[in-house]
C-alpha positions in Angstrom: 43.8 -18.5 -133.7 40.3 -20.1 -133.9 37.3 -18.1 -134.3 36.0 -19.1 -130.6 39.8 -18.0 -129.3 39.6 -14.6 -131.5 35.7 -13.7 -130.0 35.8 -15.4 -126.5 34.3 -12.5 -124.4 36.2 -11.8 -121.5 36.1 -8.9 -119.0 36.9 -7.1 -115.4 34.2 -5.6 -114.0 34.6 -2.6 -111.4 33.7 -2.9 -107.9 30.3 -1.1 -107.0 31.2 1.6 -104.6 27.4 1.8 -104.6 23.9 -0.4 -103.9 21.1 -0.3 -104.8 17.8 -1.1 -102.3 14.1 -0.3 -102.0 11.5 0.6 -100.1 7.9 0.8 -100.3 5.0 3.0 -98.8 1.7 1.3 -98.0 -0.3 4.6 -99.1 -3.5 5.1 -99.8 -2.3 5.2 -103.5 -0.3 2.2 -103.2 3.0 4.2 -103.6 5.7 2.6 -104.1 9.3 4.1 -103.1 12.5 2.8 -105.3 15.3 4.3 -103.7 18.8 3.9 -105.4 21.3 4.6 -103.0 25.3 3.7 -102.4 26.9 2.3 -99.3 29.9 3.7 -99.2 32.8 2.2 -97.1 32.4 3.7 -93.5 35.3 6.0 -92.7 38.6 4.4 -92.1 37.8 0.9 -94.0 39.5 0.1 -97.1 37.4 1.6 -100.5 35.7 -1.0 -102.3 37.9 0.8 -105.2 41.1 0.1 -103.8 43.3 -2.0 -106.1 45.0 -3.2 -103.1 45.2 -7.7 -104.0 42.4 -9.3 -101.9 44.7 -12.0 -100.6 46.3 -11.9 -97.3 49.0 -15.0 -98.3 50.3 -12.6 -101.5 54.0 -11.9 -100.4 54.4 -8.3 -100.2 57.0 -8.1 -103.6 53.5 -9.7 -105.1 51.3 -7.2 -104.0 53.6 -4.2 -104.7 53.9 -5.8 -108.2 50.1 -5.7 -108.6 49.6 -2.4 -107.0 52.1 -0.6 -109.5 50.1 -2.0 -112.5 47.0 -0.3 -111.3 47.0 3.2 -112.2 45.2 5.7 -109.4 41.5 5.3 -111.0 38.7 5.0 -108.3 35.1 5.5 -108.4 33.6 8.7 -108.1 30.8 8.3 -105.7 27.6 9.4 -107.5 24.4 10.6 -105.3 21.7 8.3 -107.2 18.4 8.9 -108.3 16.0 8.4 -105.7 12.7 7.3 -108.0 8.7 6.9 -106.3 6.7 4.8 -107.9 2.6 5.0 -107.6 0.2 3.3 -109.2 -3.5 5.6 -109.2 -6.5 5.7 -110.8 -7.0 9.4 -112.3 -8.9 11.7 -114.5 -6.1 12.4 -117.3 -7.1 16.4 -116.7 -6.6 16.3 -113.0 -2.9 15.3 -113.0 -0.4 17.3 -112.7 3.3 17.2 -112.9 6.2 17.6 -115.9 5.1 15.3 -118.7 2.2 12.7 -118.9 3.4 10.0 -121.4 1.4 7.9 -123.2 1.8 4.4 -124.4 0.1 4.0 -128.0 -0.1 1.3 -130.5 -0.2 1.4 -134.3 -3.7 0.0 -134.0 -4.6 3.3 -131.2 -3.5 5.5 -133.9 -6.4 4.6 -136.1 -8.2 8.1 -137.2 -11.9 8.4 -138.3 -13.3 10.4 -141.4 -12.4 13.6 -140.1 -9.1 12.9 -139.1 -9.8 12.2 -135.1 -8.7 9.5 -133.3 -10.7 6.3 -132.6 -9.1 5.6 -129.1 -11.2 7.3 -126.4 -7.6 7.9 -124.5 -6.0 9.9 -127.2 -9.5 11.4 -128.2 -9.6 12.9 -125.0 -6.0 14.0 -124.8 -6.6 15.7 -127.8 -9.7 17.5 -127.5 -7.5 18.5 -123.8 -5.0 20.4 -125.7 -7.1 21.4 -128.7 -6.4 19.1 -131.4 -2.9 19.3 -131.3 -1.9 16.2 -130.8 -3.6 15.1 -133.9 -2.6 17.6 -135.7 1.5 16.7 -134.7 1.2 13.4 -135.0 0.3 13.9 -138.1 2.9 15.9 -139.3 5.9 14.4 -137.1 4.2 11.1 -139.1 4.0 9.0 -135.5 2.3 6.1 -136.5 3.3 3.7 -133.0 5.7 2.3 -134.4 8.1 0.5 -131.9 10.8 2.8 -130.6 9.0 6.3 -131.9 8.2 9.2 -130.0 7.3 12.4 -129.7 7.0 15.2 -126.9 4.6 18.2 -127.2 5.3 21.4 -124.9 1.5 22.1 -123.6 0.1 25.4 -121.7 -2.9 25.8 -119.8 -3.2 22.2 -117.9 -1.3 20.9 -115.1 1.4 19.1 -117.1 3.6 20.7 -119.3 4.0 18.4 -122.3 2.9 14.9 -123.3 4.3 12.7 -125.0 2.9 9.7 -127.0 5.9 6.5 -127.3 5.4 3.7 -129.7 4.8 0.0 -128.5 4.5 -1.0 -132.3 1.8 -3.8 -133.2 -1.2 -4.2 -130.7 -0.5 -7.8 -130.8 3.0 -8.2 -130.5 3.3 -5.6 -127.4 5.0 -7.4 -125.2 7.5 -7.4 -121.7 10.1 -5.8 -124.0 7.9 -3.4 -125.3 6.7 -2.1 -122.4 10.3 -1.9 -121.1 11.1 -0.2 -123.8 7.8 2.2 -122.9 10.1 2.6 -119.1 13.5 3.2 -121.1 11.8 6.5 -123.7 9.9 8.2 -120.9 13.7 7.9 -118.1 15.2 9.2 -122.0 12.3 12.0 -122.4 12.5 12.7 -118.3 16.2 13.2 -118.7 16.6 15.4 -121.7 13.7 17.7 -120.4 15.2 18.0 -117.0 11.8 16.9 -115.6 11.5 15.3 -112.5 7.7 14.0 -112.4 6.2 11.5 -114.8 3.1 10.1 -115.6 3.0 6.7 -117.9 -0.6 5.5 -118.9 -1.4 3.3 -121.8 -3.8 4.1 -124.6 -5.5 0.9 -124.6 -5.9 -1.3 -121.5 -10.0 -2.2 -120.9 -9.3 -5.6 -122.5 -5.7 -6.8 -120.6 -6.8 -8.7 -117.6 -5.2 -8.7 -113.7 -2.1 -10.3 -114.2 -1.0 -9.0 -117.7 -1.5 -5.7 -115.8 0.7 -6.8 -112.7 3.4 -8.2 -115.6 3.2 -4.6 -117.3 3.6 -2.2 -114.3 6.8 -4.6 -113.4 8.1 -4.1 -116.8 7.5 -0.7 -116.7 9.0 0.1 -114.0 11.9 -2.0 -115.1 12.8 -0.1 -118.1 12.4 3.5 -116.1 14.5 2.6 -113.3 17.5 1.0 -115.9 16.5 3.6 -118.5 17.7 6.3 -115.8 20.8 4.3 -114.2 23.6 5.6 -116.2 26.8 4.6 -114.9 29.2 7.7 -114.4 31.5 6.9 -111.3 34.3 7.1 -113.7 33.5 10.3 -115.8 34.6 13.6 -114.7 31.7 15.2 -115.4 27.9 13.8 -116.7 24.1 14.8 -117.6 22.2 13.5 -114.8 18.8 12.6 -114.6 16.2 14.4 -112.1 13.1 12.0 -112.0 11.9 11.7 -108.6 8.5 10.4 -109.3 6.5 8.0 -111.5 2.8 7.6 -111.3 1.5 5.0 -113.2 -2.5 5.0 -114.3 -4.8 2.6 -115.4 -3.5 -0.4 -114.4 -4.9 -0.9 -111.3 -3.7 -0.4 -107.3 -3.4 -2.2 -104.2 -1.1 -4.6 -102.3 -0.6 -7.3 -105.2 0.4 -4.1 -107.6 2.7 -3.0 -104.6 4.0 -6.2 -104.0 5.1 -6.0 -107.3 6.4 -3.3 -107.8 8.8 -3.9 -104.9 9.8 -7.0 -106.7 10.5 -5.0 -109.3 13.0 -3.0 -107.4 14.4 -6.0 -106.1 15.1 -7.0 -109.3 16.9 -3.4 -110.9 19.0 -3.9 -107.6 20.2 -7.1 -108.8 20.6 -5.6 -112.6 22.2 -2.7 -111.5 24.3 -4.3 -109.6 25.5 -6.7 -112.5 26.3 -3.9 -114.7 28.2 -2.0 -112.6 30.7 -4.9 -112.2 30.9 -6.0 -116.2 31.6 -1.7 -117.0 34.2 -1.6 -114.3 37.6 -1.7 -115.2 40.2 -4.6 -114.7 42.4 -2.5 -112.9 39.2 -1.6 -110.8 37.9 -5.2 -110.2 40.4 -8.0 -109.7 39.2 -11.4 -108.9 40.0 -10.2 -104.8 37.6 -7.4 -105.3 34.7 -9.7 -107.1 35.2 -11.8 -104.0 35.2 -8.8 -101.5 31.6 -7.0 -103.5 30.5 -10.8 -102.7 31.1 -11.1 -99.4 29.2 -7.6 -98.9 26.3 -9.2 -100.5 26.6 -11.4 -97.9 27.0 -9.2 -95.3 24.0 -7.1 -96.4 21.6 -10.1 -96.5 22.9 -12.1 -93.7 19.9 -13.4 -92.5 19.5 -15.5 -95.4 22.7 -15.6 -97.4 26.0 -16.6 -96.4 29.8 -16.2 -98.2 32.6 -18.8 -98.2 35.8 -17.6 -100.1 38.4 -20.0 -100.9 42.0 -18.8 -101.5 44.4 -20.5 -104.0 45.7 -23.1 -101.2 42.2 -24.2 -99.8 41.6 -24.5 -104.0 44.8 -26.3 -104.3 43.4 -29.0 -101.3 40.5 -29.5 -103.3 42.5 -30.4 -106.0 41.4 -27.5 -108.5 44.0 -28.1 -110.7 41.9 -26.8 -113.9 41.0 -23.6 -112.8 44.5 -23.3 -110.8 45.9 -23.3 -114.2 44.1 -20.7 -115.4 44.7 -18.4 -112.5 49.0 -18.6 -112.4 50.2 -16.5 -114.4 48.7 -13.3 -113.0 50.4 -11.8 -110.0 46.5 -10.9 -108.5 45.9 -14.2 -107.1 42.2 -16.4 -107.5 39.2 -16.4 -105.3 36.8 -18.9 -105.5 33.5 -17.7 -104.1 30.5 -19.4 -103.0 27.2 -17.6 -101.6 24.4 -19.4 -100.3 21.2 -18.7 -100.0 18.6 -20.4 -97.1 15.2 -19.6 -96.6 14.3 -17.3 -93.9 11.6 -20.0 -92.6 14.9 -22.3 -92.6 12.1 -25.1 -94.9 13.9 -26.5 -98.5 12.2 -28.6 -100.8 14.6 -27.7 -103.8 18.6 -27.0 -104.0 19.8 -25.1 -107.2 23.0 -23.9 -108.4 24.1 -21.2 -110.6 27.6 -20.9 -111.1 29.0 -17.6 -113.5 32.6 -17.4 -115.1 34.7 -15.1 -113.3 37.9 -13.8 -115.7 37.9 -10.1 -114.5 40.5 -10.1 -116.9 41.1 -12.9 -120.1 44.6 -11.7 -122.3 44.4 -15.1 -123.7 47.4 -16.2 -122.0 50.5 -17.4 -124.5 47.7 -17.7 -127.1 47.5 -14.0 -126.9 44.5 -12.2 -128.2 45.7 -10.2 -131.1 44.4 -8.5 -134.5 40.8 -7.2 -135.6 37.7 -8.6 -134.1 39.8 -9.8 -130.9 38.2 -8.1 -128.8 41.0 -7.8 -125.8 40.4 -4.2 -125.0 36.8 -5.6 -123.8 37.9 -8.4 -121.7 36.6 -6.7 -118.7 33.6 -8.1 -119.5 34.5 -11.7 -119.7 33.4 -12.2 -116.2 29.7 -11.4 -117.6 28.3 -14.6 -115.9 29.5 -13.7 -112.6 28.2 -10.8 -112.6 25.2 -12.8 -113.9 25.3 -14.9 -111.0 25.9 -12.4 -108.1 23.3 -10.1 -109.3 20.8 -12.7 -108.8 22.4 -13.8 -105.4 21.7 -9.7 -104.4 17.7 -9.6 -105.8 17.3 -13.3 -104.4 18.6 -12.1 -100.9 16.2 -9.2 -101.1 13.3 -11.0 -101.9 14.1 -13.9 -99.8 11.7 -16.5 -101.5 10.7 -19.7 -98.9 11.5 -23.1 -99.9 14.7 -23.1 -102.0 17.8 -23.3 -101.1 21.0 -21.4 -103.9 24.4 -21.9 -103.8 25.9 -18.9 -106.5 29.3 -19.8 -107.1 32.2 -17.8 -109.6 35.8 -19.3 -109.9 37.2 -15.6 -110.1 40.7 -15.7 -111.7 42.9 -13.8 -114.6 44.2 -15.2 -117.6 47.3 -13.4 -118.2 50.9 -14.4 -119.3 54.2 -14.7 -117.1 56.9 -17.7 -116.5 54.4 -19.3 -114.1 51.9 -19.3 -116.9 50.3 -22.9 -118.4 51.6 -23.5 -121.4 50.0 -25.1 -124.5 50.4 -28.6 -124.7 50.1 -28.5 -120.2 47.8 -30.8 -119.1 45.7 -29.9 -115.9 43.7 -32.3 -113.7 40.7 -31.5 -112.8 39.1 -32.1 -109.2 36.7 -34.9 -110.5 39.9 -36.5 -111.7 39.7 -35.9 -115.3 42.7 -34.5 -117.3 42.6 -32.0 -119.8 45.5 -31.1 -122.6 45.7 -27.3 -123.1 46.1 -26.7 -126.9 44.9 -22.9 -126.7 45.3 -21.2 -123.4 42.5 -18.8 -124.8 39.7 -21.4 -124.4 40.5 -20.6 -120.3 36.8 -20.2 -119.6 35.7 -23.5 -119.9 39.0 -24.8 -117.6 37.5 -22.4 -114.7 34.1 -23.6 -115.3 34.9 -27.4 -115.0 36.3 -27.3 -111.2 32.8 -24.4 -110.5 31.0 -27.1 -111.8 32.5 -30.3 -109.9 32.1 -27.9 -106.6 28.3 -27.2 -107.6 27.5 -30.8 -107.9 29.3 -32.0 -104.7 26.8 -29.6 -103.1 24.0 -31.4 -103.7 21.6 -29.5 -105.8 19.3 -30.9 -108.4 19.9 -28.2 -110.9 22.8 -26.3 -112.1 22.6 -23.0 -114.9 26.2 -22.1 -115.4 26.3 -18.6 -117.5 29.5 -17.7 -119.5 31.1 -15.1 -121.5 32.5 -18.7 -123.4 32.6 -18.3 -127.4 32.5 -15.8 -130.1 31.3 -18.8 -132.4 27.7 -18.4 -130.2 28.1 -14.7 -131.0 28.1 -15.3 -134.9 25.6 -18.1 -134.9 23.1 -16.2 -133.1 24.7 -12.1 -133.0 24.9 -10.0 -130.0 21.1 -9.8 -128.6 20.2 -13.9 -128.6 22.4 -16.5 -125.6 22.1 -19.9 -126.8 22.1 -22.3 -124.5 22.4 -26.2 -124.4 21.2 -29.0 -121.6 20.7 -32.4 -121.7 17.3 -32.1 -119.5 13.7 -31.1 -121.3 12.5 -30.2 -118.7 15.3 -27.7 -117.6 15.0 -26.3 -120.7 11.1 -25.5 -120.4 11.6 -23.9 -117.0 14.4 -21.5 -118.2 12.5 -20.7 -121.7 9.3 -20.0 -119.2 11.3 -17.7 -117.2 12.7 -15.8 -120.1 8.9 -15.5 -121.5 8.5 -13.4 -118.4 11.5 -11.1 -118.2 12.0 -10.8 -122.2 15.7 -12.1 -122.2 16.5 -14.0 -125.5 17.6 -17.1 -125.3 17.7 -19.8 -128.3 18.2 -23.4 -127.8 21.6 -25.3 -129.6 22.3 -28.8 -130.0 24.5 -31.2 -128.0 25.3 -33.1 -130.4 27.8 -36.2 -129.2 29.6 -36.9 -132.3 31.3 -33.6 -132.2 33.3 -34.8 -129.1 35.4 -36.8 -131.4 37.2 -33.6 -131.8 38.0 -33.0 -128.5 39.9 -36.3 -128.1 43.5 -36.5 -126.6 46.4 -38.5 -127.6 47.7 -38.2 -124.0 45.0 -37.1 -121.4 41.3 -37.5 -121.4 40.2 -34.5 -123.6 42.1 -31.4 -125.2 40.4 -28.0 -124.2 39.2 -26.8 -127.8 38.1 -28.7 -130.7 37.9 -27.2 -134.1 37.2 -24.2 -135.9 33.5 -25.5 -137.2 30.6 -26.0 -134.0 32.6 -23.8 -131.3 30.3 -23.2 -129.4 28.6 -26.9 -129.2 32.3 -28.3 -128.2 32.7 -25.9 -125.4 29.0 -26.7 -123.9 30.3 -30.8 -124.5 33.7 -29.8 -122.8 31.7 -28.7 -119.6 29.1 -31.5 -120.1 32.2 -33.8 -118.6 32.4 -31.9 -115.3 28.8 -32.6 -114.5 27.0 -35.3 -112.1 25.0 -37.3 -114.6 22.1 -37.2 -111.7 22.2 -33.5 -111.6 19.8 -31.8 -114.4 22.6 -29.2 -116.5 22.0 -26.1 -118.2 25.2 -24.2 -119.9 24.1 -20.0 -121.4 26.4 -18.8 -123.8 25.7 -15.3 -123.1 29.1 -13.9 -125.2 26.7 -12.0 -127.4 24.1 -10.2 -124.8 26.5 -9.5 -122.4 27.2 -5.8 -123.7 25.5 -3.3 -125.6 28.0 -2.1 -128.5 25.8 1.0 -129.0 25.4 2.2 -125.5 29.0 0.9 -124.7 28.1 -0.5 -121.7 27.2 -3.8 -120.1 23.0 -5.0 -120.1 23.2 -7.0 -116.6 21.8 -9.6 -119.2 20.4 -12.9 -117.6 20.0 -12.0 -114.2 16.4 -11.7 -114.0 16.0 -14.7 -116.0 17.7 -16.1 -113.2 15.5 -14.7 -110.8 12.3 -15.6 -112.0 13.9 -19.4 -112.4 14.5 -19.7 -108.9 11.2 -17.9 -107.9 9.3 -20.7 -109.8 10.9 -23.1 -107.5 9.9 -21.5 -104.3 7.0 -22.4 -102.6 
């Protein structure tokens, strides 16, 4: 088995039993209310959870098949967080609440002569509580480093501790820093039990308007995710109590609200992405992917709309490369299509994003099997879905003028059975091109080509297809960095701007031509994998032939940043790199 068949991510994500939306408050304060809530299925309707197949055309033998591979797991429904968020200007002595936490850098922690700090903030902090903060900084040996805290149980003021978190060097604090500032004060909040927070920074006189705007957002970011924790299939869990966030010292009023909302817009869209990668497969078939997309859909209707194609309306269209994929597995394919119009009904630009959609990816006859395989996470091989139908929920909350999105996921299984392709099959793609299957484990890529062909016939200007596609991207660039590859500069500026913004990692690879001679056929037009070396620059050449030459391409290997081996749960990675992409194309 090649290295890009033993590592290609695959995955089944679970269907959210939940949403996520916001609202705001136009207070005085400029308050700003995230709410977290779930929509559960109104009494009578089919769970989201059910593993009942999508498709009505499944004989009923099919479907009772399916069913008695399921098991009886169902989300629990969890009663979310709900989280305001205020931005004030405030004496630090005249808050009150359960811990004011302070974001410091290496250069705030500078001490004078006797031992005091430099920084009027902490200065003041400390001379509040008596010079103990100095004193336990000192000996907890907190210098701002990145990723260091500490928390200090105080008496006598109207907060019971502070806390100081480390943003590490003054100048490189940046978006991921300051979500990282979010993610320790939702960890602090949650192991104290506390359910008010205050976050202020240490040094923020020099940062001007918009830095400000870009560090509340990213703030906010990390709190919200920091708290999400995903339980709806654990018995029993920790959960956090944070109800409300004040954040001072970076300014207030309706552009600071406006972005906060944003920001909640965005967690929805993040939230929502992770909950489908951690699902289960036997949670989220490819007829649940299309039924949590229809609900986004149904939830935005004003602006987005859902077309879902069945394996018959594929067949018409002649999807013969992703039909393959999808035969062997007894829960039939859904193709899926959301689009997104302006409310003002006005389009200057049409985009694309298109996500791979293998809830499930066994690796067909070329089975995936021995260390570093990675089968028992193939739920997450439909990572760029998820990728692509988060951004289709914040974009349908945020409802930006001028551009029009088409989100599109060939959902499918690759598993094994008599109907199964075979290697050495060849498929024939609906742009006419055929394709000789010599490892039924490179299935991504077959999906992706019809996705693509679709995308283009709608007549957008730009695709970004995201994919779970190679373990040779994952050990060229490890499991934080996506590379990504396009044949258009200027694509590749406005996605690398966009990432600036949100903090994503993405690295550009090389399309380099020549390699193609290794994906030659002796008997069709091209074979689906090429060879062990430059895995991950054949694949993005593979898709490269599925593309309208006029149409600018980008293809994200996102195999690596997907999932977060620590945490052991998905990241939601890409989808507000996504977001901000399309937002720079509104008006």
């Amino acid at each position: 088995m090649s290295a890009l068949a033993a590592f290609s991510a695959s995955t089944s994500a679970a269907i959210l039993a939940s949403r996520i939306s916001a609202c705001s408050s136009s207070l005085s304060s400029s308050v700003f209310c995230l709410r977290l809530h779930r929509r559960l299925c109104s009494a009578g309707s089919r769970s989201p959870f059910s593993p009942r197949p999508f498709c009505s055309r499944t004989p009923m033998a099919q479907r009772t098949v399916a069913q008695a591979t399921l098991g009886l797991t169902q989300a629990n429904a969890v009663d979310p967080p709900q989280i305001s968020f205020s931005a004030k200007e405030i004496e630090l002595g005249e808050w009150e609440g359960d811990i004011l936490a302070v974001g410091v850098t290496e250069n705030d922690m500078k001490r004078d002569s006797e031992s005091k700090f430099e920084n009027p903030i902490l200065k003041k902090l400390d001379e509040l509580v008596e010079g103990l903060l100095a004193e336990a900084s000192k000996e907890e040996d907190f210098s701002g480093k990145a990723g260091q805290s500490t928390v200090l149980r105080i008496k006598g003021l109207g907060f019971k501790r502070l806390g100081l978190l480390g943003l590490g060097n003054s100048s490189s604090s940046s978006i991921s820093a300051f979500r990282g500032l979010g993610e320790g004060v939702a960890a602090a909040a949650k192991s104290s039990q506390s359910s008010s927070v205050a976050i202020l920074l240490a040094s923020t006189d020099e940062l001007p308007a918009d830095t400000k705007l870009k560090t509340a957002y990213s703030i906010v970011l990390g709190t919200v995710l920091g708290t999400h924790e995903d339980t709806r299939f654990k018995a029993e869990s920790k959960k956090s109590k944070l109800q409300s966030v004040d954040i001072i010292g970076l300014g207030s009023g309706s552009d600071l609200a406006q972005k906060l909302k944003y920001a909640s817009n965005v967690c929805s869209g993040i939230i929502f992405g992770r909950e489908l990668v951690n699902a289960p497969a036997n949670v989220l078939t490819p007829g649940a992917l299309a039924e949590e997309a229809s609900r986004i859909a149904a939830e935005c209707k004003d602006v987005l709309s859902a077309k879902i194609l069945d394996a018959e309306q594929c067949k018409e269209l002649k999807m013969g490369s992703y039909l393959g994929v999808a035969a062997a597995s007894t829960n039939p394919p859904h193709f899926i299509h959301l689009c997104y119009k302006p409310p003002n009904g006005e389009v200057k630009t049409k985009l694309a994003i298109v996500g791979k959609g293998l809830t499930f990816d066994s690796g067909g006859y070329n089975i995936k099997t021995g260390p570093g395989c990675l089968i028992e996470l193939m739920k997450f091989d439909m990572g760029g879905s998820a990728a692509t139908l988060g951004a289709a929920r914040a974009i349908g909350l945020i409802k930006p003028p001028g551009v029009e999105v088409h989100f599109i996921v060939a959902a499918c299984e690759n598993m094994i059975s008599g109907t199964g392709m075979r290697p050495g099959d060849i498929l024939t793609a609906s742009n006419g091109k055929t394709i000789e299957v010599n490892n039924t484990d490179a299935e991504g890529r077959l999906t992706l080509a019809d996705a693509l062909v679709y995308a283009c016939n709608q007549g957008v200007e730009k695709i970004v297809d995201l994919a779970t596609l190679t373990g040779a991207c994952i050990v060229a660039l490890g499991p934080s960095i996506a590379g990504f590859f396009t044949p258009s500069e200027d694509l590749a500026k406005e996605v690398l701007s966009a990432s600036a913004v949100t903090g994503e990692k993405l690295w550009r690879l090389p399309l380099e031509d020549s390699y193609w001679e290794s994906m030659k056929s002796g008997v069709a037009d091209m074979v689906n994998t090429g060879g062990r070396q430059g895995g991950a620059i054949t694949a993005a050449l593979f898709l490269k032939q599925f593309v309208d030459e006029k149409v600018q391409w980008m293809h994200i290997d996102m195999a690596g940043p997907v999932w977060n081996e620590k945490k052991k749960s998905a990241t939601g990675f890409g989808i507000s790199t996504l977001v901000e992409w399309v937002l720079k194309h509104s008006n």
